[in-house]
Phi, psi and omega in degrees: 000145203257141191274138171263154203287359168305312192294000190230002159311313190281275190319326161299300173332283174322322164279357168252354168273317172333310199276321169280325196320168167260159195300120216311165173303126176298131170224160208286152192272055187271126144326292199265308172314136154188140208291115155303151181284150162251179192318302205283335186300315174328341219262015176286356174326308201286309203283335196270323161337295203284333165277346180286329189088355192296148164198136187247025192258002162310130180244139146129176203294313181332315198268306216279347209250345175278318173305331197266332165298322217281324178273007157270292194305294193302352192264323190242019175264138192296004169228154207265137178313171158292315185265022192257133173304147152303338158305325196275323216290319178280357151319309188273348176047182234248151175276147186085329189258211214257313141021263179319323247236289161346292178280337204259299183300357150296305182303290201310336182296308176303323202264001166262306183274324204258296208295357168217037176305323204250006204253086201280326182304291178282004183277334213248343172290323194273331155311329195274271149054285196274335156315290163305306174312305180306317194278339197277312181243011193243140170213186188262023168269359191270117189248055160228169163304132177280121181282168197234181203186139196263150169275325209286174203244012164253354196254100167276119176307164196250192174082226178318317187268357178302337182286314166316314216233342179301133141341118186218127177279132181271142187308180164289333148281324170314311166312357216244331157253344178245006174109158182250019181278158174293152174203150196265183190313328150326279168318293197301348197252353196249342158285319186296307181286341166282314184300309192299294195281333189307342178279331177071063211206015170277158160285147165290303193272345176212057164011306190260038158229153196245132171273159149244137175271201204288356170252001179261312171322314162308309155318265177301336181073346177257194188247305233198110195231138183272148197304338172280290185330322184288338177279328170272004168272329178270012175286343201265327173286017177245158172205000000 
């Protein structure tokens, strides 16, 4: 059966950004090590999601072999999306290593809990997913634990994502666009991106930059901030 090009839209993208980007940072060839994310790198989840390009609501084999190219191809390629900062990079890691390997099985954990949390078909496509990565690329000199990830689809791991869900009160500028009640880290950022487009405040020539107006400017301190800057600007207004 011949694939249509809607199911191979998203994954081309991603493979064309791979191809423009610009080239990765030189980073140490470590195999084995790797820097666990700390609270705020958690919060490049959505934006890293969102740059894999990944998407699993697609059904038949064709769609499970096109998703499974877009996570071969993100392990071993030797250049970086364009939009990931050189501050980010050693997080997203070197092609090939236990790193790389490391961060695309986080995304795929996040994108099973949060973003197809309510989704059973595709919380259970993107679980086999994560599964396929480990047999394919995972070995035991990579000296981190492989995450795991529940089929049932109301049940959420504790642990990483417990940073996702805690209440967190927003400063006072920050309130002034997402409410001054607590929320977790999720809600803020999927409030702030309602705000945003409903403001019409994407770059026109590059989406993934934020103009800011005079309530965003408080927040960021800057005029123009790119989305991975924005998720650690909004780590320092939540408490």
């Amino acid at each position: 059966m011949s694939v249509q090009p809607k199911d191979l839209a998203p994954f081309q993208a991603f493979l064309e950004k791979l191809q423009s980007g610009a080239a990765g940072a030189d980073l140490a060839a470590d195999v084995n090590e790797v820097n666990q994310w700390t609270e705020p790198a958690l919060l490049e989840l959505e934006t890293l999601a969102a740059i894999l390009g990944y998407s699993a609501t697609s059904t038949g084999k064709a769609a499970e072999i096109a998703r499974r190219e877009v996570l071969k191809s993100a392990f071993h390629s030797l250049r970086y999306p364009s939009t990931v900062p050189i501050e980010s990079r050693s997080l997203w890691g070197a092609a090939s290593s236990a790193q790389r390997l490391y961060s695309i099985s986080r995304v795929l954990v996040w994108i099973c809990e949060q973003q197809y949390a309510k989704k059973v078909v595709a919380r259970r496509k993107s679980a086999q997913d994560l599964i396929w990565m480990k047999l394919q690329f995972f070995n035991d000199a990579m000296r981190f634990e492989w995450p795991q990830v529940t089929l049932a689809p109301v049940v959420r791991r504790q642990g990483v994502n417990a940073a996702f869900m805690k209440p967190l009160t927003p400063s006072a500028v920050l309130a002034v666009i997402v409410g001054k009640d607590p929320l977790p880290r999720t809600e803020v950022v999927s409030t702030l991106w309602a705000y945003i487009k409903r403001n019409g405040l994407q770059s026109v020539q590059n989406k993934r930059m934020i103009h800011a107006d005079e309530n965003l400017k408080k927040i960021f301190e800057k005029n123009e901030v790119s989305m991975f800057e924005m998720a650690g600007l909004i780590g320092r207004h939540l408490r």
